[in-house]
C-alpha positions as CSV (number, residue, x, y, z in Angstrom):
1,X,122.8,304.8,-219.0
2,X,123.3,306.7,-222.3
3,X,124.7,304.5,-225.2
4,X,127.5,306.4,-226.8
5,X,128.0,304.8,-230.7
6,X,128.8,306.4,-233.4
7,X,127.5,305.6,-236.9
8,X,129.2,303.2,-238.8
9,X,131.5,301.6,-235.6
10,X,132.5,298.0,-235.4
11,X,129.5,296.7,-233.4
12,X,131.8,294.4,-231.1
13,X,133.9,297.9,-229.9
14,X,130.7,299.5,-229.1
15,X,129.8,296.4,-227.0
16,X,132.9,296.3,-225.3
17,X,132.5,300.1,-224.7
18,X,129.3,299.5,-223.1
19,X,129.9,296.6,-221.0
20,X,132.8,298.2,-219.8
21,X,131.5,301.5,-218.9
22,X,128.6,299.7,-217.2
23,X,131.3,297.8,-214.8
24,X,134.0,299.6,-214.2
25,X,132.3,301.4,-210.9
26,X,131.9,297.7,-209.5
27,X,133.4,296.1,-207.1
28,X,135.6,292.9,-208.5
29,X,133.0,290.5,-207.2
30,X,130.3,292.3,-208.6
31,X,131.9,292.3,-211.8
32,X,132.4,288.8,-211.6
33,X,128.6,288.1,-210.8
34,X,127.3,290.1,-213.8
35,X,129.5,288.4,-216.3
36,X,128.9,285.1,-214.9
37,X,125.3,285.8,-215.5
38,X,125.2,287.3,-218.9
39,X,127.4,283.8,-219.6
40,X,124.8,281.5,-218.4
41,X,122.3,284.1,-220.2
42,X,123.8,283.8,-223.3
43,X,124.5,280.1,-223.4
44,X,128.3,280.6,-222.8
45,X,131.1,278.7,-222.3
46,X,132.8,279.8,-219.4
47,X,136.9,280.7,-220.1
48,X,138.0,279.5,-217.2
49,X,136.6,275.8,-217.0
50,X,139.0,274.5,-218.9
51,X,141.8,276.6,-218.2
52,X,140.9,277.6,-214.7
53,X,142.7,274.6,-213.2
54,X,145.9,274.4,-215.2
55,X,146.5,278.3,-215.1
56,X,147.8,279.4,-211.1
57,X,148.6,283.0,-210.0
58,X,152.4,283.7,-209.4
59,X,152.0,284.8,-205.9
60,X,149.7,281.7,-205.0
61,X,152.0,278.6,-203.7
62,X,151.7,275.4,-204.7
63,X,150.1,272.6,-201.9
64,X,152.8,271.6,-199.5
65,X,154.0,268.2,-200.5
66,X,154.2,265.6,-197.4
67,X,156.4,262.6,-197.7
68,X,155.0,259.2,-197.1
69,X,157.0,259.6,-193.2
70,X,156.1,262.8,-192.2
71,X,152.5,262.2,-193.0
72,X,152.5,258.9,-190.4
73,X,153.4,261.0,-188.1
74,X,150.3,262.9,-188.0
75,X,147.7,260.9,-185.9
76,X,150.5,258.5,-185.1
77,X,149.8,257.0,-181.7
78,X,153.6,257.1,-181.3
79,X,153.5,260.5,-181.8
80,X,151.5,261.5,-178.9
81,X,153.9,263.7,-176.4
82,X,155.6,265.2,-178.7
83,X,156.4,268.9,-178.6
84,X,154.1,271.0,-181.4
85,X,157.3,272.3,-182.9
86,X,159.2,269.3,-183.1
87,X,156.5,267.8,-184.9
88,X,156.8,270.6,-187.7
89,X,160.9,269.6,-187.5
90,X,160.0,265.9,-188.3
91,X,157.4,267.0,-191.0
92,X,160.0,269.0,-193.1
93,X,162.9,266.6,-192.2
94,X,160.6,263.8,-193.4
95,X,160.6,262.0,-189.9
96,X,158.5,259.5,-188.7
97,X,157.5,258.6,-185.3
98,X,157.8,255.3,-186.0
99,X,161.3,255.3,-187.1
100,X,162.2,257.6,-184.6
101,X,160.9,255.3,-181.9
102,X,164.0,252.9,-182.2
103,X,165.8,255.8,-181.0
104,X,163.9,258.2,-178.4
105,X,161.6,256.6,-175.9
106,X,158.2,258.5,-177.4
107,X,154.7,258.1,-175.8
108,X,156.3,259.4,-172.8
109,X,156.2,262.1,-170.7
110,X,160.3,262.7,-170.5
111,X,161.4,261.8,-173.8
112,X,164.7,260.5,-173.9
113,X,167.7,258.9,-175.9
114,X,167.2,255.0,-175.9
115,X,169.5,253.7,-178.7
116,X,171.3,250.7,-178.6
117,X,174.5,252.9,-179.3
118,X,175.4,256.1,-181.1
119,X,177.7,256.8,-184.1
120,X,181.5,257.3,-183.3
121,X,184.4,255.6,-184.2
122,X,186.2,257.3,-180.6
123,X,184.8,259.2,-177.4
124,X,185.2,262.3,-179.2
125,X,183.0,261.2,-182.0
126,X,180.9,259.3,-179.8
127,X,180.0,262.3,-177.6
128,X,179.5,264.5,-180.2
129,X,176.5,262.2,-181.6
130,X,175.6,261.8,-178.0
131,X,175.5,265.5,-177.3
132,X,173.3,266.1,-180.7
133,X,170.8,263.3,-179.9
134,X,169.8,264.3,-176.4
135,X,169.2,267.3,-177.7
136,X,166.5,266.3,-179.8
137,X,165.3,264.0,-177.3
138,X,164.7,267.4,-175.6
139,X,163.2,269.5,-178.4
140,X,161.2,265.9,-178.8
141,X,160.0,266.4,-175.5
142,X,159.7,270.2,-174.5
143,X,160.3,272.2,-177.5
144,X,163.8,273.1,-176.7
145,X,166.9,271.5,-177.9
146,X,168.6,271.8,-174.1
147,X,170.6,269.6,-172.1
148,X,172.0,269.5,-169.0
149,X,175.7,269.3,-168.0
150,X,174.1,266.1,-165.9
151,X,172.0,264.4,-168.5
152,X,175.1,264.8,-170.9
153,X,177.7,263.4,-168.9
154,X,175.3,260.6,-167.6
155,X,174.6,260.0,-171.4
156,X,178.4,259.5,-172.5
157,X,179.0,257.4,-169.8
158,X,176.6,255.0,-171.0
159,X,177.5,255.0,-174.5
160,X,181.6,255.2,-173.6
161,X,181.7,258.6,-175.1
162,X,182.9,260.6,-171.8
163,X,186.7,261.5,-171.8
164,X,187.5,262.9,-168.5
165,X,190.2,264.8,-169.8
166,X,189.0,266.4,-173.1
167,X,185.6,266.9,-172.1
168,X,185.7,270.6,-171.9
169,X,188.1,270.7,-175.2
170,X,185.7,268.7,-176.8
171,X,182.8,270.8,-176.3
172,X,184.6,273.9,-177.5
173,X,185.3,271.7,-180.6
174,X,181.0,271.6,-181.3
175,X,180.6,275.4,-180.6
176,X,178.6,276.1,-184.1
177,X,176.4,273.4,-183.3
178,X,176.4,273.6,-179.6
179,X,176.2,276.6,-177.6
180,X,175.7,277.3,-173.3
181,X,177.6,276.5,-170.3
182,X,177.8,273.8,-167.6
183,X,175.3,275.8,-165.6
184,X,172.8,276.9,-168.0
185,X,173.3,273.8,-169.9
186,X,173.7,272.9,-173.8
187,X,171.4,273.9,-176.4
188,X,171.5,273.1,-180.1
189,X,171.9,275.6,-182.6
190,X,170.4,275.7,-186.3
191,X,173.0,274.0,-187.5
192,X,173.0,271.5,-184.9
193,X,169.7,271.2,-185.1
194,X,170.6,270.1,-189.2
195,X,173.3,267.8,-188.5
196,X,171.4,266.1,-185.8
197,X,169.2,265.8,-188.4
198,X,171.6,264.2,-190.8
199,X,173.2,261.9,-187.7
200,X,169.1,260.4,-187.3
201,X,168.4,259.9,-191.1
202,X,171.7,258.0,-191.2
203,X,170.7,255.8,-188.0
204,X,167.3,254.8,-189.4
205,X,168.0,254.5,-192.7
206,X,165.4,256.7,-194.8
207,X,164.5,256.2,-198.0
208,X,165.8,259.5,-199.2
209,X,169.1,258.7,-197.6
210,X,169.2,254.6,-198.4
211,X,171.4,254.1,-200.9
């Protein structure tokens, strides 16, 4: 490789020409490898160890956090059943088995709603809460937040949330968060999926919602 200088340059612009017209054909790890070595060669401090750490590329994200509940979940024996998306639901949401066990019958093979009693000051109320809650018993279970028109109506019956009357008009009433018929059966939507969400941190009592 010819060595173009010309008399009288600045010796470290001739150096930089050099080195850079002997690596610019390189691949990037090539590149890397030869300055690494002429480093160690040298006796040279390397740039990056004490500024590789605190300096991160844009595009690069940083480390998920995991909250102290969500990470119980993972290897919980309580946890054991459970649908492989719902157990991504109760990571972001912060959800853990164990506080979710006062609540859904987990460590089974049909998960299902087993609380004491549901929010709702009426049966309107009552089956709404009732109507969310199955369904994540569901998407606990299977993946999917569905119902049936059965397991619904035997549900409100046992928490005093079925109104005979009103049950249809109530179930038009929770159309954004509910969507399906009697014969295909209820199955949450996004946003149901979020306020069943809220209706369970409220029950348990999380730490991000205690006040």
């Amino acid at each position: 490789m010819a060595i173009r200088k010309s008399v009288g340059s600045d010796p470290e612009i001739t150096a930089i020409s050099v080195v850079y017209d002997a690596l610019r054909t390189l691949s990037p790890e090539a590149q890397r490898r030869v300055l690494e070595y002429v480093e160690g060669k040298l006796g040279l401090p390397s740039p990056r160890s004490d500024g590789e750490a605190r300096q991160v590329p844009d595009t690069q994200e940083p480390p998920p956090t995991t909250s102290p509940q969500a990470a119980e979940t993972e290897g919980s024996d309580t946890s054991e059943g459970i649908s492989p998306v719902a157990l991504k639901w109760m990571k972001r949401g912060g959800l853990a088995a164990s506080s979710l066990s006062a609540l859904f019958s987990l460590g089974v093979d049909e998960i299902d709603l087993v609380a004491r009693n549901v929010p709702g000051e009426n049966k309107k109320d009552r089956m709404h809460s009732v109507l969310l809650l199955k369904g994540i018993a569901a998407y606990l279970s299977t993946g999917v937040a569905r119902v049936t028109h059965e397991q619904l109506k035997e549900a409100c019956l046992h928490y005093d949330a079925f109104d005979t009357n009103n049950f249809s008009t109530h179930l038009k009433s929770f159309a954004a968060e509910v969507a399906g018929t009697k014969e295909s059966g209820y199955t949450l939507t996004a946003r149901g999926l979020t306020t069943a969400t809220e209706i369970i941190k409220e029950i348990i009592k999380t730490p991000a919602d205690a006040k």
